[in-house]
C-alpha positions in Angstrom: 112.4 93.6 102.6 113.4 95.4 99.6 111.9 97.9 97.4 111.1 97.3 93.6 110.4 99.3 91.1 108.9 98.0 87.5 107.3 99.4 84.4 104.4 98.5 82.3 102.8 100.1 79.6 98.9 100.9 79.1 97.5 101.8 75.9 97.1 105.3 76.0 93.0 105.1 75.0 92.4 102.8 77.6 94.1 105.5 80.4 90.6 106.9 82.1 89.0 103.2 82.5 92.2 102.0 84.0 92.3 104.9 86.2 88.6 104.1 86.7 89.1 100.2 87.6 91.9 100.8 89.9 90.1 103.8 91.9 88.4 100.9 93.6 89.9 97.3 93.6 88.1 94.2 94.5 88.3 93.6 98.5 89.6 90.2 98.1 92.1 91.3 95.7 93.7 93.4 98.0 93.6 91.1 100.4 95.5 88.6 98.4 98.3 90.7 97.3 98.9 91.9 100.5 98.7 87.7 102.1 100.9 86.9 99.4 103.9 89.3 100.1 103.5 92.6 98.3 103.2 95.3 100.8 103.2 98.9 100.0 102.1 98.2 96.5 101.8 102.0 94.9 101.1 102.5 90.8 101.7 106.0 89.3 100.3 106.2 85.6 102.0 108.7 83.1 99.3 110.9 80.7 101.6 108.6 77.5 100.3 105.6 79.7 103.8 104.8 81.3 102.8 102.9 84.7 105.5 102.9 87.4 104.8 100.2 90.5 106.8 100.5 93.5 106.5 97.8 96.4 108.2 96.0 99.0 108.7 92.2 99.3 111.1 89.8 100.5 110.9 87.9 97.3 109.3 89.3 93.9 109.4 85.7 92.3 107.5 84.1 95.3 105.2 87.0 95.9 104.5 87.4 91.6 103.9 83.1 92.5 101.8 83.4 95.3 99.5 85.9 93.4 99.4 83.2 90.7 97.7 80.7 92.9 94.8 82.4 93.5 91.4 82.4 92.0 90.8 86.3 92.4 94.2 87.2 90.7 93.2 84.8 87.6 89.8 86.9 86.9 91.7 90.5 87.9 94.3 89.4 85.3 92.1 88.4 82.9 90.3 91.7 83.0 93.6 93.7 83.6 94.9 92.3 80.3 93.2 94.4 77.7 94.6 97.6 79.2 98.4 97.1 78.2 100.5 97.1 75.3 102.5 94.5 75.6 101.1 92.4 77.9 101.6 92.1 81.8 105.1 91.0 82.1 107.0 93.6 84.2 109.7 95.5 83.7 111.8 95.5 86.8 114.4 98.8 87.0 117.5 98.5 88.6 117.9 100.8 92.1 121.3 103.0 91.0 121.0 105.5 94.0 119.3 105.1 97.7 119.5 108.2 99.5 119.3 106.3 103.0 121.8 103.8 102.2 124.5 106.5 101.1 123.7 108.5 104.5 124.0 105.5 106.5 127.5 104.6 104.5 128.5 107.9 105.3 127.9 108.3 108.9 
């Protein structure tokens, strides 16, 4: 599995509802990212709205594809989509340093 890390942006007066809504996700929507491959899912929200996501996959296409598929994602999405700026396509950032990689190169 590898780790990814992507931005997305919510508008800044929409900050304490998102907080609010993600405080306690749907049951079945947890249970569908985590059946469709996203494991370890974490958001961190910024006071500007910045949102940071970290997770693990095997395969960010097929797990972002898997999600797609299912009912519970569709009405989350569709609820979700207000909240951001430029709508819900992530930003993916590029890993430049692993600090357990570099100790395991250098052992």
């Amino acid at each position: 599995m590898r780790r990814v890390c992507f931005t997305l942006q919510v508008k800044p007066e929409r900050l304490e509802e998102y907080r609010r809504r993600h405080a306690q996700v749907w049951p079945e929507m947890l249970v569908a990212l985590r059946d469709s491959g996203w494991h370890d899912y974490q958001l961190f929200l910024r006071d500007d709205g910045l949102l940071v996501g970290t997770l693990l996959t095997d395969d960010l296409a097929a797990a972002q594809a898997a999600m797609d598929t299912t009912e519970v994602s569709a009405r989350w999405e569709a609820q979700m989509a207000e909240f951001f700026t430029h709508g819900r396509h992530l930003v993916v950032l590029d890993e430049v340093f692993n600090l357990e990689h570099q100790l395991g190169a250098s052992q």
